[in-house]
Phi, psi and omega in degrees: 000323199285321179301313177321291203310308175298330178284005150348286227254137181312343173249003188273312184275359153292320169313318182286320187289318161303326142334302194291342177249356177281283203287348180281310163300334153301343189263334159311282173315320178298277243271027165249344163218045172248108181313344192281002180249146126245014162223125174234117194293129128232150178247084171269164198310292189290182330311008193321142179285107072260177179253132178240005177234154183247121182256029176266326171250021184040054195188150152279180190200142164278347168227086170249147184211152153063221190297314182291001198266323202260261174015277189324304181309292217281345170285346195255345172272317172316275211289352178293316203292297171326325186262331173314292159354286207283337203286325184307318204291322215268329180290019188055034191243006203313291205252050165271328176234145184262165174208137188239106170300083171233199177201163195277329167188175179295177180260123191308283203261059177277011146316326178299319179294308175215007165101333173261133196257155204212086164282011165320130140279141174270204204183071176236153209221117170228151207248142177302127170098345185261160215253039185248135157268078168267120218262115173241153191266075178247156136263136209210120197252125208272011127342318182291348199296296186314330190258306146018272169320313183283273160020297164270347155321292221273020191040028186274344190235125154215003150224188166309264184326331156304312195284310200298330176263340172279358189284306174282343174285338176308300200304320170286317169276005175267356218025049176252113158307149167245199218259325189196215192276153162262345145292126174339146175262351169110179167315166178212168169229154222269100220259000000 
């Protein structure tokens, strides 16, 4: 109740948010260097609203607002991703684990930003061992996640190609099309 009460005021929840994402992230980084997982799911915090990063100033804040405030979030997600990155490379774990990035919905008020509403959730999946960067184009009802994890335990996805075709074999037995190609754009390297 005392976290409710404090989150009233815009800046006591921020404070708060910022916290919430200092521990998601620590609890990230263990289970990213714990050997007994190989596969680890996580949903963290940025871009989530309230906004707490200035991403003109590499630092957090209590005062990010509106659009430049979700801008701010999203360099903090970046750099969440980046630090998620180095930590698989530093555990010796690249190619033991997988790891799955996602999120619970689009940001409800990208309308603020240009005028356009973007019901994209993102998804993002790197698969242990594997060196490839690739982009696929779906519609994806993330229900399937859940069957996804188990899938890849069960060594059937171990690559960009496993995941693009069981991703399209769903996409066929939900009868949904999907949005645009399921096939890999091919390697990239890995910046």
């Amino acid at each position: 109740m005392l976290h409710q009460w404090l989150a009233i005021s815009p800046v006591n929840s921020r404070a708060l948010h910022r916290i919430r994402h200092e521990g998601m992230m620590a609890d990230a980084l263990a289970f990213i260097a714990d050997p007994s997982l190989d596969l680890v799911v996580l949903h963290l915090a940025p871009p989530h609203y309230p906004w707490i990063y200035d991403a003109v100033m590499r630092r957090y804040t209590l005062m990010g607002f509106g659009a430049k405030g979700y801008v701010g979030n999203l360099a903090l997600a970046d750099a969440t991703l980046g630090e998620i990155r180095a930590a698989v490379r530093s555990s010796g774990r690249e190619t033991a684990t997988t790891l799955v990035v996602t999120s619970d919905h689009p940001w409800r008020q990208s309308r603020s930003l240009d005028g356009r509403a973007d019901p994209r959730v993102p998804l993002l999946v790197r698969l242990a061992g594997d060196a490839h960067a690739d982009t696929l184009h779906a519609r994806l009802n993330t229900v399937l996640l859940g069957d996804f994890v188990l899938a890849t335990l069960g060594g059937e996805i171990r690559s960009s190609t496993d995941l693009a075709r069981w991703f399209s074999d769903r996409a066929a037995l939900t009868g949904r099309p999907s949005a645009g190609t399921l096939t890999p754009r091919g390697p990239t390297a890995h910046h």
